[in-house]
C-alpha positions as CSV (number, residue, x, y, z in Angstrom):
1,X,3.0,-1.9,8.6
2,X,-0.1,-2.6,6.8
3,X,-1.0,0.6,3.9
4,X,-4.7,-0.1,2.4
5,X,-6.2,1.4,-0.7
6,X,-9.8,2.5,-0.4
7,X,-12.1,4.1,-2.5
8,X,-10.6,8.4,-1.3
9,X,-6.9,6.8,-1.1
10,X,-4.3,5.2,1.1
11,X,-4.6,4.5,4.2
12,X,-2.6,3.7,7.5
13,X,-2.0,3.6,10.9
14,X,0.1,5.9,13.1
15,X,1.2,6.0,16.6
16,X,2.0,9.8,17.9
17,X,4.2,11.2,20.6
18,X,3.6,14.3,21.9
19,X,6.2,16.8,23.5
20,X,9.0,15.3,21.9
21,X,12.2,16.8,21.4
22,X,11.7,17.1,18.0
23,X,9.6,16.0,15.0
24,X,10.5,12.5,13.4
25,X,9.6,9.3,12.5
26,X,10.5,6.7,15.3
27,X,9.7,3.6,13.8
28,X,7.0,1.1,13.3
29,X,5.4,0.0,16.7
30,X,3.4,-2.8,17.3
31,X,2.4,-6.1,14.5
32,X,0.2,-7.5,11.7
33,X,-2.1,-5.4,10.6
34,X,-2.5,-3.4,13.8
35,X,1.4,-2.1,13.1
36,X,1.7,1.4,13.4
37,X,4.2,4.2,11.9
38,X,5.5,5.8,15.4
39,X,6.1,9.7,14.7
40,X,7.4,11.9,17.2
41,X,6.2,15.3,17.3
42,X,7.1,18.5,19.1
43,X,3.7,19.6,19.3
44,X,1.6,19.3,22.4
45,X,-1.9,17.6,22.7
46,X,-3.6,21.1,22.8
47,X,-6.2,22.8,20.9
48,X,-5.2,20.5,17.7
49,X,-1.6,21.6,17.8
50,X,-0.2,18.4,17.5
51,X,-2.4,16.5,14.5
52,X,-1.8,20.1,13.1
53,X,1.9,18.7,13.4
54,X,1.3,15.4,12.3
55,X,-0.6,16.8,8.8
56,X,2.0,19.1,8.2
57,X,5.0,16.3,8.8
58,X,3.1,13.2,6.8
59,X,2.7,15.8,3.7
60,X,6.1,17.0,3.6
61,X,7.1,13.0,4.3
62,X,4.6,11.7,1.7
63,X,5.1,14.8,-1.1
64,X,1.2,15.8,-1.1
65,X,-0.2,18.8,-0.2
66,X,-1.5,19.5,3.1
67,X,-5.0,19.3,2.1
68,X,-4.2,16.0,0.9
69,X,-3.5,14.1,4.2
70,X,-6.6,13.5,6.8
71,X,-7.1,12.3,10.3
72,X,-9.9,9.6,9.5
73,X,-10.2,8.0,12.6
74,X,-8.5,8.4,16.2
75,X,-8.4,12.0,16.7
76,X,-8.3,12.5,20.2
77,X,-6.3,9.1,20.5
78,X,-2.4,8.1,20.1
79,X,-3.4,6.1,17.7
80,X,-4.9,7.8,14.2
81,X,-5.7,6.6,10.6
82,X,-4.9,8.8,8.4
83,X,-6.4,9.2,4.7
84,X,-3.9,10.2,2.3
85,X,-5.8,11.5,-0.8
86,X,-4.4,10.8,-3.9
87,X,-1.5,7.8,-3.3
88,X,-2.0,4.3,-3.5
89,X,-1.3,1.9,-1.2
90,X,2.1,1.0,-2.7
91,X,3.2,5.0,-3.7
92,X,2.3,5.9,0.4
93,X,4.0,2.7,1.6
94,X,7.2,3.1,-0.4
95,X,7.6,6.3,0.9
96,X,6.7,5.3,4.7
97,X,9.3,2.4,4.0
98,X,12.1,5.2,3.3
99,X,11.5,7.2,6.0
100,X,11.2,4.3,8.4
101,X,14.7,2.6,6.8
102,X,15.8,5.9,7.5
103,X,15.6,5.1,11.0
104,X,16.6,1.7,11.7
């Protein structure tokens, strides 16, 4: 999974599941650059609920605030970039790496 550093902070891909049992990473999905982190989240697709979900999760996964983490692209789509103000490439990506060891 590819993390970028640009000019507000890191940068990455994510896949989301909706209406999952619960709230979790589920891997990496897909390769090269277009590799995504797959998160699972309990939240339905509804009136924001679920990037509501996703913010909340990727701050408490990534140590930042809430206010920190931003949907920069992709959000009314699966697939999002999200901003993570604050982090490099390589302090976001460490921790992605964790969580996603974590899983395999």
């Amino acid at each position: 999974m590819k993390v970028t550093d640009s000019p507000d902070g890191a940068r990455f891909l994510v896949r989301v599941v909706p209406r999952a049992s619960r709230t979790a990473v589920a891997g990496i999905v897909g390769e090269g650059d277009q590799a995504a982190l797959k998160v699972a989240l309990h939240a339905p697709p509804v009136e924001g609920r679920a990037n509501a979900a996703l913010v909340q999760f990727l701050a408490g996964l990534l140590q930042v605030r809430r206010a920190d983490i931003a949907i920069a692209g992709g959000e009314h789509s699966r697939i999002k970039t999200i901003l993570v103000r604050g982090r490099t490439a390589a302090e976001a990506g460490q921790a992605l790496r964790r969580a996603t060891e974590a899983v395999l």
